[in-house]
N, C-alpha and C positions, 0 to 999 in steps of 0.2 A: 548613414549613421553607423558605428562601431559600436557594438554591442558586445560588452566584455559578459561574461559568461563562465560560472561556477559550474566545471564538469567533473567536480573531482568522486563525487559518487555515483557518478556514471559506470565507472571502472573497476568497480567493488566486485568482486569473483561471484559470490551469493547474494547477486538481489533481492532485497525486500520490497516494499511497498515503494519509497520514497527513491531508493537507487534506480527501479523500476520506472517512477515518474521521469526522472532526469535524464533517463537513458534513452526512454521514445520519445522526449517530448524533444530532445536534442537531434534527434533523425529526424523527428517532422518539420522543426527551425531550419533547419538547412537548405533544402529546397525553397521555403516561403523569404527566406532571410534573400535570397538572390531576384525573387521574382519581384522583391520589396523594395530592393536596391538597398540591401544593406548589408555591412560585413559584420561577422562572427570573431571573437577572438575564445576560443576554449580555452580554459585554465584547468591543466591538469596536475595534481599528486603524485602523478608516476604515469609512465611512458601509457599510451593506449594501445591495443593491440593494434597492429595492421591494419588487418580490417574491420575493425569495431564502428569508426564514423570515416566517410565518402570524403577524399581529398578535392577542392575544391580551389578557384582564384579566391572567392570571397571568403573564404575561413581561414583561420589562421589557430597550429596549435602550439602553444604554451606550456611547455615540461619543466615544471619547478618542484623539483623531490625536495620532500622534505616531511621528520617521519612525526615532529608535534609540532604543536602549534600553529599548522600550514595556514590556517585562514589568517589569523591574527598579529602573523610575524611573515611569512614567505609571501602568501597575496597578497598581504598588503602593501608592503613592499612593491608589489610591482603593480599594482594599482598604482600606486604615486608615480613608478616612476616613467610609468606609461598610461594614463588615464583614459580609459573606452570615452565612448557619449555617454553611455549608460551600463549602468555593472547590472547585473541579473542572477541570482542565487536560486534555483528551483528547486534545492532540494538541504540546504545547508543553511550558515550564515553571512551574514555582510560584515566587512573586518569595521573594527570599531575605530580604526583609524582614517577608513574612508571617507573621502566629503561629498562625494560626487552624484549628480544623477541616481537614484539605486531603486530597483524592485523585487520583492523578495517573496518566494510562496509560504505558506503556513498551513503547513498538512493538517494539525491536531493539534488541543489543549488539555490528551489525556493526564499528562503530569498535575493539572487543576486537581483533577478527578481522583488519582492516584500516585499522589505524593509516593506512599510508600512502596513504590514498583522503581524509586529511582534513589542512587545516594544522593547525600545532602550537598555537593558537590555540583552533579549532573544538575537538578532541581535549582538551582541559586543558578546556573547558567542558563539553563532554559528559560527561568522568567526572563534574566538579563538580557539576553539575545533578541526575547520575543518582542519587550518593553521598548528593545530599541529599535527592533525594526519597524513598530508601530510609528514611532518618534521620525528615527532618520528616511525611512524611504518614502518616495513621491506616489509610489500607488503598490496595497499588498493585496496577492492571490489568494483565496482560498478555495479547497477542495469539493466544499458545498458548504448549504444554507449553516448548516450546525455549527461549524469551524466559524464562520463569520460572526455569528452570534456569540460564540464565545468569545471571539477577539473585542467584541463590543460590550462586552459584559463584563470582561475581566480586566481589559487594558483600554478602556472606556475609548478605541479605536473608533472614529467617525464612520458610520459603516457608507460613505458617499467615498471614500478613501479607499475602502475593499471588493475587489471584484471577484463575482464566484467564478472559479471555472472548474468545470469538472476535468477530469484527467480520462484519457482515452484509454484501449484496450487494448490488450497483445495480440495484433493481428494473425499471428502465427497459432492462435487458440481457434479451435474449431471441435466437433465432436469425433471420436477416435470410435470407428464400427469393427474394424479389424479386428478378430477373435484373437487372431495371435499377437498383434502390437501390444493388447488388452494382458495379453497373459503373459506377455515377457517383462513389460515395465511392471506389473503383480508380483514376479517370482524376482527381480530386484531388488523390492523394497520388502521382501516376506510377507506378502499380504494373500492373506484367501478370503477370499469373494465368495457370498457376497459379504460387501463391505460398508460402514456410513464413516464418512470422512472427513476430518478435519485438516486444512492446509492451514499453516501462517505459523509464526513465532510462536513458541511458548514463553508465554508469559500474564502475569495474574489477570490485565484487565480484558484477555480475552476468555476469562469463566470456563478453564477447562476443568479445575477441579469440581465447579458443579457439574459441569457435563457430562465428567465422570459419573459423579454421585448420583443422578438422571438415568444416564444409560444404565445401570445396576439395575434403579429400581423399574426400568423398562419393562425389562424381562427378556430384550430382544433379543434374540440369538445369534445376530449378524457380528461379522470382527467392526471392531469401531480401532482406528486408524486416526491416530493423532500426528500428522507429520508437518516437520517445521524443525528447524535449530532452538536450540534451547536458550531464551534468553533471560535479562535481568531477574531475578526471583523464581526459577520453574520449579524447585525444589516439594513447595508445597504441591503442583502437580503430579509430583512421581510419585508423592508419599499418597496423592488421593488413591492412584493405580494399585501403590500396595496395600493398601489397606482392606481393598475389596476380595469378597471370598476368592478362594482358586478357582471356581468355576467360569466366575466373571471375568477375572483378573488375568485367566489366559486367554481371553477373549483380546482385551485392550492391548495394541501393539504401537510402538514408538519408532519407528523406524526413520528419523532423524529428516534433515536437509532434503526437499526434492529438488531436482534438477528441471529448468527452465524445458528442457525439451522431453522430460516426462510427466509433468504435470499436465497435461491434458488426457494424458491416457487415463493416468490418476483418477481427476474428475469426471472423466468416460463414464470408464469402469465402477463407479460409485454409485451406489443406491442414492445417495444424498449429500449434500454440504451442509454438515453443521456448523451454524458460525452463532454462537449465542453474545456475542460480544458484549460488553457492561460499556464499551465506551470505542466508537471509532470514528476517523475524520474522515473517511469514503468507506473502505473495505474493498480491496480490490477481489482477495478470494471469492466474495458473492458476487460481482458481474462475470468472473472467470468460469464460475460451476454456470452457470445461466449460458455462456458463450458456447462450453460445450453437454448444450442439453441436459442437465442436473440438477434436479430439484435441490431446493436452496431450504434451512432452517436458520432463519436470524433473527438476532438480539430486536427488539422493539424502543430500539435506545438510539440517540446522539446520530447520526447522521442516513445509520441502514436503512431505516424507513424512505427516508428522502432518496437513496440510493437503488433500491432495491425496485420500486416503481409497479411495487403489486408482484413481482415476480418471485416471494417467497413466503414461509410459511412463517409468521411474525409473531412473538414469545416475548414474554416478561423474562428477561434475562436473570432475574433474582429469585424466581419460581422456580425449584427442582421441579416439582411435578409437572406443571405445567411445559416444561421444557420434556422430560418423560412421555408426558401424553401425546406431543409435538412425533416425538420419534417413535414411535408406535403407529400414529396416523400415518406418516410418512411410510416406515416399512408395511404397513397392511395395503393402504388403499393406492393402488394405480393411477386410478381415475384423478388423484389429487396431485400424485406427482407430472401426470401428462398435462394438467392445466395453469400447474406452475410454471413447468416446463416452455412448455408455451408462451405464455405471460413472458416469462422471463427473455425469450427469444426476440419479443418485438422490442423488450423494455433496452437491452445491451444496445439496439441500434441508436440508442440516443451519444454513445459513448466512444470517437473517434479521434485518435490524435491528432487527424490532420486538423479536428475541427478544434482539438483545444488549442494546437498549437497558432490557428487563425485570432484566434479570442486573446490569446497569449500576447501575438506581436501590436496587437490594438491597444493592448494595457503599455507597453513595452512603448510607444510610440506616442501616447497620450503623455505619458510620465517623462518622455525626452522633450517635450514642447517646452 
């Protein structure tokens, strides 16, 4: 079987969650895709690097630049005019001109949730995309139990049609003991330790303006560490930051984009992961603090529970206080973070790419019958 294959956010400079799903779960296909007797055809948006994915007989890669409308006007295009068995989007869309074969993943239905975190524009496409990919594809992925429930709740999606699979973990995450690794990736990002941290997007439905307004009323004296690139809507974030006394407020530090190969040091070196999230379709950050040994603070909402696996300390994401109290227990008591910690160490084993990319080609190959 030819497996046509949407790689084009694989190649995206600053991985997020979703670039991050497409990028390993495309190094774990590759190997299984040969063992399975089946070939790969990658569809890329611009050249890959060299050595980003393993040249192989059975892959084959596809460089079609091209700077808008690439799904809908350039792959489709060459979908027609060269048609896989089956097309496969892990982390994008299926072009609306497609007829073929198709299966497509669905990360989240936070835009359900939080319309106004998106223009009116973005929002009328995402339902559109999602609507159809419930419609046109033969079998759809979700990230966990939450994600599936919404796709059945919202686009009344047959959930005998939806398969969960969870998304595995960056193998290259481990915990960083090195005093000096610890303090040179700190004195990069201007961070003084001790620290509670937040990694991921900024953006509204990840509740950092309360987390702000929380940590104030804490008390706690540690630097709190928001890092992430700033996305759709952070504004109200920056203004929570300003608004807080100077005392606080030189506390809170922003130090923008982490890089892929200093983020473990990051979550090493961190008292804790705050992730109070109001709305997420896995959370990668909370198996990545858990991978390398850091007690975890998350939302009690939409998927983290299911994700999380008892491995963190779990808050009404709409409760300042309670979110407050959360991070106070955290920096006081040891004993809580070493059991979390813990917790969290056996719960990440459940979470391997080889193992979702097995799950993956089962759906992939149920869907080509």
């Amino acid at each position: 079987m030819i497996i046509g294959l949407d790689a084009s956010r694989a190649v995206t400079t600053q991985r997020t969650g979703t670039e991050a799903y497409a990028y390993f779960l495309i190094h774990a296909l590759i190997p299984l895709a040969a063992a399975r007797g089946h070939r790969l055809r990658l569809y890329f948006n611009q050249p890959p690097p060299p050595e980003m994915f393993p040249s192989a007989e059975h892959v084959e890669f596809v460089n079609i630049p091209q700077r808008r409308l690439w799904s809908q006007a350039r792959l489709a295009w060459e979908l027609r005019r060269r048609p896989p068995d089956l097309f496969f989007t892990p982390a994008h869309v299926i072009p609306f001109a497609y007829r073929g074969a198709s299966v497509a993943t669905v990360h989240d239905l936070g835009y359900h949730y939080f319309p106004a975190a998106h223009t009116r524009r973005q929002l009328l496409y995402l339902k559109l995309t999602t609507r159809y990919h419930g419609r046109i594809s033969r079998r759809l992925i979700a990230d966990s139990e939450a994600t599936k429930g919404d796709l059945m709740r919202f686009y009344a999606i047959p959930g005998a049609k939806i398969d969960v699979i969870y998304p595995g973990l960056d193998p290259a995450l481990r915990p960083i003991t090195n005093a000096e690794t610890l303090a040179e990736a700190q004195r990069r990002y201007g961070i003084t330790p001790p620290y509670l941290l937040y990694l991921g997007t900024l953006q509204p439905r990840k509740n950092l303006a309360r987390l702000v307004q929380a940590y104030a009323a804490s008390g706690v004296q540690q630097q709190l560490v928001l890092a992430g690139k700033a996305g759709w809507l952070a504004e109200p974030i920056h203004a929570a930051v300003a608004a807080l006394p100077e005392p606080v407020r030189a506390r809170v530090h922003l130090p923008g984009f982490v890089a892929d190969a200093d983020k473990a040091a990051l979550l090493s070196g961190a008292t804790a992961l705050l992730y109070p999230s109001l709305y997420e379709g896995f959370g990668f950050p909370l198996l990545e603090a858990q991978a390398c040994a850091t007690a975890v603070l998350a939302g009690a909402s939409s998927s983290l529970p299911e994700i999380a696996g008892g491995g963190a300390l779990l808050v009404d994401p709409q409760d300042t206080q309670a979110i407050a109290h959360a991070i106070r227990r955290l920096t006081e008591e040891a004993g809580l973070r070493a059991a979390l910690v813990d917790q969290g160490r056996r719960n990440m084993r459940r979470f391997t790419w080889e193992a979702t990319a097995v799950q993956v080609m089962r759906t992939l190959e149920k869907a080509a019958q």
